[in-house]
N, C-alpha and C positions, 0 to 999 in steps of 0.2 A: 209828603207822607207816602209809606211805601206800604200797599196794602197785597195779600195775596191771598186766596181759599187755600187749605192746607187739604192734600190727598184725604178723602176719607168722608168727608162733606156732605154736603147735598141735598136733596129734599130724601127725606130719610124722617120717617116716622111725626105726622102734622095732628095727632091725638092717640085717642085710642080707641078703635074700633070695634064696634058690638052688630055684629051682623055688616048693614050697608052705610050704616051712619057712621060718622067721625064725633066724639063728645070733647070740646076740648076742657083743659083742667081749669077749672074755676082758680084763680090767685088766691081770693081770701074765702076760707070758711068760716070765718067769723069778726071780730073786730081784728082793725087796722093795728090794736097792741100785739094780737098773737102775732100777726103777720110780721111787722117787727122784729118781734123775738125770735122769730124764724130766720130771718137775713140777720142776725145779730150774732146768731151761734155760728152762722157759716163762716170759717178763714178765706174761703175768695169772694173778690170784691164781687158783689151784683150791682146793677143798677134796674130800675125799674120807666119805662117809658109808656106814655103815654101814645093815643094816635097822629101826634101833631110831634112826636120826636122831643116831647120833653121829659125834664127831669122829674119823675113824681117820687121815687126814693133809692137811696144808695145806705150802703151798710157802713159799717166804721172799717170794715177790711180796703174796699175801695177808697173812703178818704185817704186813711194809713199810706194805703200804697203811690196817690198823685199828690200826698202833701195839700189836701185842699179842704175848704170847709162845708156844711150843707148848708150855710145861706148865700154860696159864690155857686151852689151847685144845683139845690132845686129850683125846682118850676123853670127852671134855664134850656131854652131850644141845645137839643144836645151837640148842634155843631158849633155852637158860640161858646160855649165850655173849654176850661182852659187855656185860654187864649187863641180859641181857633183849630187847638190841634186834633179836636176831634172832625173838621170839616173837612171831609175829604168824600169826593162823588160814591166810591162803590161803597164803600159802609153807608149814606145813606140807599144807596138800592140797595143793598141786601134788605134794610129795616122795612124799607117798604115794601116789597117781596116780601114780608113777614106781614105785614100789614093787611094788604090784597089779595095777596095770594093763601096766607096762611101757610109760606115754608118757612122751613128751618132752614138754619144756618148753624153750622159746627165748625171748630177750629179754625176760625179764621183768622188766621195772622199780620197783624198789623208791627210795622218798625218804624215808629217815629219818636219826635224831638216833643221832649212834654217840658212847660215850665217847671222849676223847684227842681225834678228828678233827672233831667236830662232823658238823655234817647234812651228809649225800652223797644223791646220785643215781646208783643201780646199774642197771647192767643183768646181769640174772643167768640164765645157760643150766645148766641136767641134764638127765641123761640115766642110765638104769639100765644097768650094768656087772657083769660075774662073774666073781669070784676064781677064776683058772685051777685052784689047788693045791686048793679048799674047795669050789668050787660055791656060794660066801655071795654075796648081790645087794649090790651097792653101788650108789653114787647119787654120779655125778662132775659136779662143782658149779664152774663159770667166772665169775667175775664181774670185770665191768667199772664205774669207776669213771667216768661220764658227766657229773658235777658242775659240772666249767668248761663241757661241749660244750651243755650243758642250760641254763645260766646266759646262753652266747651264745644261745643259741634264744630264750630268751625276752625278752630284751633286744634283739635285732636283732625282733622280735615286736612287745615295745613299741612301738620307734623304727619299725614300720612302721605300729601304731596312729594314736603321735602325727603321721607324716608323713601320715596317709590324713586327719587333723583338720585337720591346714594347706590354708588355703585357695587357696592353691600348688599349680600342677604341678611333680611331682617324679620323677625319673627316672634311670635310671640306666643306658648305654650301654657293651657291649664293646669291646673293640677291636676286634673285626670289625664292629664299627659295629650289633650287635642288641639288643633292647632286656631288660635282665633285670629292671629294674623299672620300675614305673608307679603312681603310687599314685591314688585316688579322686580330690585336686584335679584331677590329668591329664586324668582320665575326665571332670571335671565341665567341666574347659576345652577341651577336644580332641572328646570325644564318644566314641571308643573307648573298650571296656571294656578291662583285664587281659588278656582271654585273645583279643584279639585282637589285640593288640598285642606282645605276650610272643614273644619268642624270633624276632622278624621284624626286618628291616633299618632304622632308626628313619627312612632318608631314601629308604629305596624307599616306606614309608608316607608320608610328610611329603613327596615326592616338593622333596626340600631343593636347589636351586640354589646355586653355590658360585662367585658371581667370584673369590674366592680359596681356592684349590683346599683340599677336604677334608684331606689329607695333609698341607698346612702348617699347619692349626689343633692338629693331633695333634701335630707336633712341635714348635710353640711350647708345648704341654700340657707334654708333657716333657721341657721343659728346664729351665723358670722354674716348672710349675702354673697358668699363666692365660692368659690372654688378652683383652685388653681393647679394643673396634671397635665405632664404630655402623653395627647390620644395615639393611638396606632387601632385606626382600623379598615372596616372594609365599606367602603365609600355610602352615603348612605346609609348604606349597612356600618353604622358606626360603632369603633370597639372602643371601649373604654380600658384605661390602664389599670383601676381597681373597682371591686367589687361593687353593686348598684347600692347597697346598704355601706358602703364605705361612702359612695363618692355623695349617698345624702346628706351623709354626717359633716361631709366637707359643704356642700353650699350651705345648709345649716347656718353652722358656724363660722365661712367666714364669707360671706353672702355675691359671694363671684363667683366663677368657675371657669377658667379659661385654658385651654390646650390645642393642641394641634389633631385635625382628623382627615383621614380619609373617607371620600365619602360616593359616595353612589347616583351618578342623576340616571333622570329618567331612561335615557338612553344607552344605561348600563355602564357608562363611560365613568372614570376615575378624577376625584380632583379632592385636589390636597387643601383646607381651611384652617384658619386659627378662629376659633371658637370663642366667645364669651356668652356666660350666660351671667344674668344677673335678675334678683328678686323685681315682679313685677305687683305692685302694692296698690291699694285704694286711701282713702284720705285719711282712714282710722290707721292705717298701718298694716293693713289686713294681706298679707300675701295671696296677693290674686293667679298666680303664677310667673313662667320666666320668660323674660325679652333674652333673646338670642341673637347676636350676629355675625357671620361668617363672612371672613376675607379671604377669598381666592388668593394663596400662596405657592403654588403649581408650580408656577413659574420661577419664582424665588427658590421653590426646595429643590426642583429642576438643575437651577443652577449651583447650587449649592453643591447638589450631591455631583454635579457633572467637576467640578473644583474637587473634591476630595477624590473621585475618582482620579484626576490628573493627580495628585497630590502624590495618592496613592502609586500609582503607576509610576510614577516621576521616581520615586524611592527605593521602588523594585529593579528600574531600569540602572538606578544611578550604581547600585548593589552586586548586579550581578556583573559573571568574573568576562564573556565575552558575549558577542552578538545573539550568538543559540540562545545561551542561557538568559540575555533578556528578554529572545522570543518567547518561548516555552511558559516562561514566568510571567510577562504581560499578558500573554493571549488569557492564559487560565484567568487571569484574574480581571480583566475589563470581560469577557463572556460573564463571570459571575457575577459583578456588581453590576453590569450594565442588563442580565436578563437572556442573555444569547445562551442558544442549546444547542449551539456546532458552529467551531473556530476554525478556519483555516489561516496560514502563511506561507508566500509565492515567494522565493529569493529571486531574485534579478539576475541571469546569468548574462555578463556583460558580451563575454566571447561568444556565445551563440544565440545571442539575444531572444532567448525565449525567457519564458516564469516557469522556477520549478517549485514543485510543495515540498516543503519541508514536513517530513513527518513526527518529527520530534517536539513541535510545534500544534500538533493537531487536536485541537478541545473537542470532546464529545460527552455530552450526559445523555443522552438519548441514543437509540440503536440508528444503525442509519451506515448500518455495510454496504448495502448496493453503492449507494452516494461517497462512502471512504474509496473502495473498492475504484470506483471511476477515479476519486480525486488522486490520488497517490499513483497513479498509473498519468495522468495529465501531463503534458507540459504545452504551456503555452504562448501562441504567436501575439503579437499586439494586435488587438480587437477579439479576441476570440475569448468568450465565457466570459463570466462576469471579473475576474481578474484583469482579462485580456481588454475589456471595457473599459475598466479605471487607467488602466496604464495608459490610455487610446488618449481620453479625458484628461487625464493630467489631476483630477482632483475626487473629491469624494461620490459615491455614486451610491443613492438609497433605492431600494426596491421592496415596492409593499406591497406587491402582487405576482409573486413567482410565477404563476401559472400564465400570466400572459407575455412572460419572458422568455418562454423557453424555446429557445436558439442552438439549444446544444443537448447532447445527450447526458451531459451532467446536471443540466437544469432540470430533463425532464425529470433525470432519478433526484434529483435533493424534492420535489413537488412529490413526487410517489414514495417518498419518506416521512411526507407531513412535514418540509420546510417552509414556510408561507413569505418569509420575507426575508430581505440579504442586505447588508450594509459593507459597501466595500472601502478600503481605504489604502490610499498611497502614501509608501514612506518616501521619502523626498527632500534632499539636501539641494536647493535650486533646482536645475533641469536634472540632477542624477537624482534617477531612480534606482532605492535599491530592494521593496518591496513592497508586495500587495498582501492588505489582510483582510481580512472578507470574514462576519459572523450571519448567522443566520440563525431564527428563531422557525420556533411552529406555531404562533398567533402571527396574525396582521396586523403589522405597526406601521402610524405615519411616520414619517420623518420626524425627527426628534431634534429641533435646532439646539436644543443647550447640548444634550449628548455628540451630535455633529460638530459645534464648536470646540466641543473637549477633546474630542478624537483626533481635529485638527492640528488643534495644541500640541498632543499627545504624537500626534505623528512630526511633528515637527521637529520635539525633543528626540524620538527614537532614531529619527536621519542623524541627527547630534550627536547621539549615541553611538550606530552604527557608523557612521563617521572618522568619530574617536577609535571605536573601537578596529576598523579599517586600519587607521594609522598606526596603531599599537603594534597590532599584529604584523604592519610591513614594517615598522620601525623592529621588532621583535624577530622578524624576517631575518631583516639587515646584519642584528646584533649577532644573529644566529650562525648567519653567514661570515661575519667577521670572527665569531669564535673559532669558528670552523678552519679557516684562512691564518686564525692564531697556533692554531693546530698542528695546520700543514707548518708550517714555519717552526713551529717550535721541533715539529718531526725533523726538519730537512736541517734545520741548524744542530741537533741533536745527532743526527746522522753526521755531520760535516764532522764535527765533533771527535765523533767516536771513529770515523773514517778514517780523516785525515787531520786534522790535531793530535788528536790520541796517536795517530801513529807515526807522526813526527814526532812528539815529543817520546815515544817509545825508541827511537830510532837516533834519539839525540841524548837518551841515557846510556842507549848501547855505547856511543861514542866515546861517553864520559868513562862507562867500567872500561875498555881500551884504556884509555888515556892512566886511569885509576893504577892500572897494570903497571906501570911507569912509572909509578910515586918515585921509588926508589931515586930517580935520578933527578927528581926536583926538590926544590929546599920545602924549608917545612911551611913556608907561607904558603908556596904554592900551592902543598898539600892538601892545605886545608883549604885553601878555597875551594881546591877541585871535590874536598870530600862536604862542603857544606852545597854547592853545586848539586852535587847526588841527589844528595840529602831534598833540595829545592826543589829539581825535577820531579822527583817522586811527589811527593805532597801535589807538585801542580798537577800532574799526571791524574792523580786521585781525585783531585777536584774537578778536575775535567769530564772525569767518567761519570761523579755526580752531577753533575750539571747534566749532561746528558741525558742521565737516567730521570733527573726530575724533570730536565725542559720534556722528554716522551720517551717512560719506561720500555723499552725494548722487551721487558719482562710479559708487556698485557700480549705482546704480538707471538711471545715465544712461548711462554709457558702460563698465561692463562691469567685473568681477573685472581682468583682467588692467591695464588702464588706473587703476583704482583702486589699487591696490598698487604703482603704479610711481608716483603722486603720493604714496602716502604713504612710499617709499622717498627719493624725492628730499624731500619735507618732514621727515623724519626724519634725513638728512642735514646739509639746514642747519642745524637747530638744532643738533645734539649733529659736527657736524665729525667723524662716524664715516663711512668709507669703508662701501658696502652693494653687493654684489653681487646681483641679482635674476633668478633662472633657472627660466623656467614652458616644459614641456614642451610640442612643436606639439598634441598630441592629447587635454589638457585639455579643452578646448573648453568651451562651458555646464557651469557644475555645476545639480546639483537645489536647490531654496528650501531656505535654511538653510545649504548648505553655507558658499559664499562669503562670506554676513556672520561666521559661525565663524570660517573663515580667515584673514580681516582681522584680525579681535580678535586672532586668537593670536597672527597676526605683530607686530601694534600692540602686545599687551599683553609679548611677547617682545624686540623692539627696547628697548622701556624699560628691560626688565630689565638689558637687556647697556647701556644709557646709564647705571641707576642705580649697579651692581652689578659690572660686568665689568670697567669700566677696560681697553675694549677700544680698538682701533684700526680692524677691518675684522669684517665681519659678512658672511654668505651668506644669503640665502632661496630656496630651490629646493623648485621645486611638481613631481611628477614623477605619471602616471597608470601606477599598477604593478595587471595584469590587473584585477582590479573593486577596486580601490579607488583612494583621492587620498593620496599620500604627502607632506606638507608636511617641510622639516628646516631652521632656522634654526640655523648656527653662529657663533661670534664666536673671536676668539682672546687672549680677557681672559682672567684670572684665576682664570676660573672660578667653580663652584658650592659649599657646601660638600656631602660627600656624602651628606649625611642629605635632600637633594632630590631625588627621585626621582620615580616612578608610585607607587611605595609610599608616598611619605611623607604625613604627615595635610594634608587640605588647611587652605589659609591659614596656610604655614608662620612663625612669628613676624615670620623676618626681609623677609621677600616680601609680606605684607598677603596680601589676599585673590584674587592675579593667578594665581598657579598653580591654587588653588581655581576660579579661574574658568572658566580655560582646560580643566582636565579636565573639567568640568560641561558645558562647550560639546561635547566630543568624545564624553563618555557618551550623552550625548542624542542626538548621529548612533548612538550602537552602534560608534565607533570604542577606539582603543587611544593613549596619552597616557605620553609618556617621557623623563623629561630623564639626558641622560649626562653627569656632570662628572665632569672631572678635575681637575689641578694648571694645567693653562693648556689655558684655555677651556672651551666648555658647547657641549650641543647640544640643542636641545627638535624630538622628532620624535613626526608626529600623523598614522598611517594611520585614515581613514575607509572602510567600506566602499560601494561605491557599488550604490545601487537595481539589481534585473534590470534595468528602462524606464526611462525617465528624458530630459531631453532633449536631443535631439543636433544642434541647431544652434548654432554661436557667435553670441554675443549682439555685433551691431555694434555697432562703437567711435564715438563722435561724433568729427564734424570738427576742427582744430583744437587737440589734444591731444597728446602727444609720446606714442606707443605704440613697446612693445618689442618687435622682431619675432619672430613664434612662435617658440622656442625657441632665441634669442639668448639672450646675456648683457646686460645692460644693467647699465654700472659707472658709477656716480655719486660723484664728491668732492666733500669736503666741505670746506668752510674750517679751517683750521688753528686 
């Protein structure tokens, strides 16, 4: 048997005092019947004992309660009772301590094994008593049967054990909104201990914001038991997504509530939870208020959001047209979603191996001139400034304390701007480097491994990128250079042509009109060979000078772009009997070398198309000078293209040879944009170039004797049928 005095105890009140005397209370005031009726009406067991520990009476509540009867129970020494299980040493020294001494004894708890009932937990009070009629001491014994209340205690005990083990904050709110539990995860996520948190408003501490008013959450609690919303708020300082009389109506009703929050601990610091609340009830059903628990997802939304960021980035980079434009594009946009107030990017210059900044590239939401002012004026050596750092390092470099970095006179100005912290980052295909990006914020951040991870990523795709896009450009280089090399050749064979062909076979018709001269004395066969001969030479003759003029109109070098295109619109006419409309803007004027032989080609290599292809009838070429650049747009109104022709599509599309490949090759090499739009009837191929700052701005005069279209006329030419 397990006996113990319960807190509270003790010699504490042995009568009742009238001056210096102690009187104690007489048991019976009258017959042994009232006395009786008295322990009869009471619900806990008494028992009544004698000086010698026996039984002299017990009520029906104490039979009730040990299953026994009172001819096993009176007059019976009360340690031999029950089979013994009342015999245990310190219950009889308490009784006799009541005996001798005249103390009390209160709650004293006893847990032991009784026959019929099995083990109980008592609590059991005496006190010394005197027989009015006898003057004999008695010893009147109350006990309480504590077994179920003891059984919760230590189970509601346990289960505060195992919740203090869960690695979970766990909580549990009144209805007047205070907090009556908290257990260890809480403390370990929140910072608050127990007893600071106990018995206090749980949203004057969490100082909770509520778009959707507190009192709706409460009555959505109880209606349904839940509630189910995703939070956005301010840590701690918890927002809700709707109104506090919205989000009662929701646990009301559907007796859960569960969302995501930001939240507030003690140390000011941020962390991301998934919430549940859920009604906290008593055995009637009575909502006592809500059990809450919060799981730390930081780290999860961390990653998540560092993933969409890649995603994100991944999509802009894959999108845009060359390397600039993926800088300019990423930077703004990892500084925005990742929290940065000033972006820099260092190109890599290989030949004088320093970092230069690209300004094109330069994010700022915050003022912070002195700091641009330095940066764009910078170039730098490997090791020097925090660029010169990463490149040193080879890999990412966080800094979350500017003020103790500063090694350089751009450190000290990004600190005296309110920079506090820099994250730099190297693009890097293997050992080539081909840039440094570097953000900087105005709080103090640690390092951030999921965002350090993604930047990782993200810089491994942009070397990818830059890479590709490297290649393009020397592949584009190449083509550029090969057009160019198509050019000379098409010049010099076009010259040869016109040179020396052309003036051979000029010189070999002169022979023939001699010879011609002569008829007379040969027969008629000969005649006519020699006059279908003529006849042959001329036409080749003719063919030759076209060729010439198409391999490289001698027209652009003699009498200008504008006069050159109105000879090959009217040559283009005759042969193919397509109507050509030709419309060149007054203020065209001179283009810069390169442009005009482009232009030609595309419109030459463009009319063919619409002769081979369009089964058209009438064609437009209109040159137009839109703010700094040359907008060409050739239309036709044939049959059109099929749609897989485009700016997009691969060049030297099967059915096309290698003319569209050609024409965008011509346009890349200006740094221009290259577009054909087809529909179901008709096509239009249109080619913005952009034009130099300088460049020259006189018109090139037209030679004599040539049919010119006046500036910004229409000139309409038909063709034969």
């Amino acid at each position: 048997m397990k006996a113990m005095p319960v807190r509270g105890g003790g010699r504490r009140g042995r009568g009742v005092k009238r001056g210096r005397k102690t009187y104690w209370t007489p048991l019976v005031l009258g017959k042994h019947s009232f006395v009786e009726a008295i322990m009869e009406a009471v619900h806990t067991p008494l028992l009544v004992l004698d000086a010698n520990l026996t039984v002299r009476a017990a009520n029906h509540a104490f039979y009730d309660l040990f299953q026994v009867s009172p001819e096993a129970t009176k007059g019976r020494f009360i340690g031999g009772a029950g089979n013994g299980a009342w015999n245990f040493p310190r219950l009889r020294q308490a009784l006799q301590g009541v005996l001798t001494h005249r103390e009390r004894f209160a709650t004293f708890e006893v847990e032991q094994e009784f026959p019929r009932i099995g083990r109980k937990t008592l609590l059991i009070n005496g006190r010394a008593m005197e027989e009015s009629y006898s003057g004999s001491r008695l010893i009147l014994i109350s006990i309480e049967d504590v077994t179920a209340r003891k059984s919760a205690e230590e189970a509601k005990h346990t289960q505060a054990q195992l919740l203090d083990m869960a690695s979970d904050a766990v909580l549990i709110r009144g209805l007047d909104d205070t907090v009556s539990y908290w257990n260890e995860g809480a403390e370990r996520l929140y910072g608050w201990r127990k007893e600071e948190i106990l018995g206090k408003r749980i949203h004057s501490i969490l100082k909770t914001i509520f778009p959707e008013p507190r009192e709706e959450v409460t009555n959505r609690l109880f209606r349904k038991g839940n509630w189910q919303g995703q939070l956005y708020h301010s840590i701690l300082k918890t927002v809700f997504p709707d109104p506090q009389e919205e989000m009662r109506k929701h646990l009301i009703s559907d007796g859960h509530w569960r969302g995501e929050l930001i939240n507030t601990r003690k140390d000011g610091s941020q962390v991301i939870v998934s919430r549940t609340w859920a009604p906290y009830r008593d055995q009637r059903g009575e909502t006592l208020g809500w059990l809450g628990t919060d799981t730390n997802i930081t780290e999860r939304k961390r990653a998540e959001e560092a993933l969409r960021l890649l995603a994100e980035i991944t999509a802009i980079a894959n999108a845009a047209e060359d390397s600039r434009n993926v800088t300019s594009r990423c930077m703004g946009a990892i500084a925005k979603l990742g929290g940065w107030r000033v972006g820099a990017v260092w190109f890599f210059d290989e030949r004088a191996q320093v970092l230069r900044f690209d300004r094109r590239s330069f994010y700022c939401s915050i003022n912070v001139q002195e700091f641009a002012e330095l940066t764009m004026k910078a170039a730098l050596k490997k090791g020097e400034d925090l660029p010169g750092q990463v490149w040193k390092a080879g890999k990412p470099v966080w800094i979350s304390d500017l003020s103790a970095q500063m090694n350089s006179a751009r450190t000290a100005s990004a600190v005296r701007c309110g920079l506090k912290s820099v994250f730099g980052l190297p693009i890097m295909g293997g050992k080539k480097l081909y840039a440094i990006w570097e953000f900087f914020s105005t709080g103090t951040r640690a390092p951030d491994p999921y965002f350090m991870n993604a930047a990782h990523r993200l810089g491994e795709h942009l070397a990818l990128v830059y890479g590709r896009r490297q290649s393009e450009r020397s592949l584009s280089q190449l083509s550029a250079r090969m057009v160019k090399l198509q050019e000379e050749e098409r010049r010099r064979i076009a010259r040869e042509l016109h040179d020396s062909t052309a003036q051979d076979l000029a010189a070999a018709a002169i022979n023939l009109a001699v010879v011609n001269e002569e008829a007379m004395s040969l027969s008629p066969k000969a005649a006519k060979l020699l006059d279908d001969s003529s006849r042959l030479l001329n036409q080749i003759s003719k063919e030759i000078r076209s060729m010439a003029h198409l391999l490289h109109p001698p027209l652009l070098d003699e009498v200008g772009f504008p006069s050159a295109l109105n000879w090959l619109v009217n040559a283009f006419t005759e042969r193919s009997g397509i109507t050509v409309q030709l419309s060149i803007q007054p203020d065209v004027g001179a283009l810069p070398e390169g442009y005009e032989a482009a232009l030609f080609r595309i419109v030459q290599e463009s009319l063919t198309n619409v002769r081979r292809h369009a089964q058209a009838k009438n064609a437009t070429v209109r040159i137009v000078k839109a703010s700094d650049k040359i907008v060409l747009e050739v239309n036709d109104d044939g049959r059109g293209l099929p749609a897989e022709i485009s700016a997009a599509s691969p060049p030297g599309y099967s059915n096309f040879g290698a003319g569209i490949a050609g024409m965008r090759e011509r346009v890349t090499e200006l740094g221009g944009s290259f577009a054909i739009t087809a529909g179901e009837k008709g096509a239009r191929v249109r080619v913005a170039i952009p034009l130099p700052v300088s460049g020259p701005s006189s018109d090139s005069a037209p030679a004599a004797g040539l049919p010119q279209p006046r500036a910004g006329a229409t000139l309409r030419v038909r063709g034969k049928a």
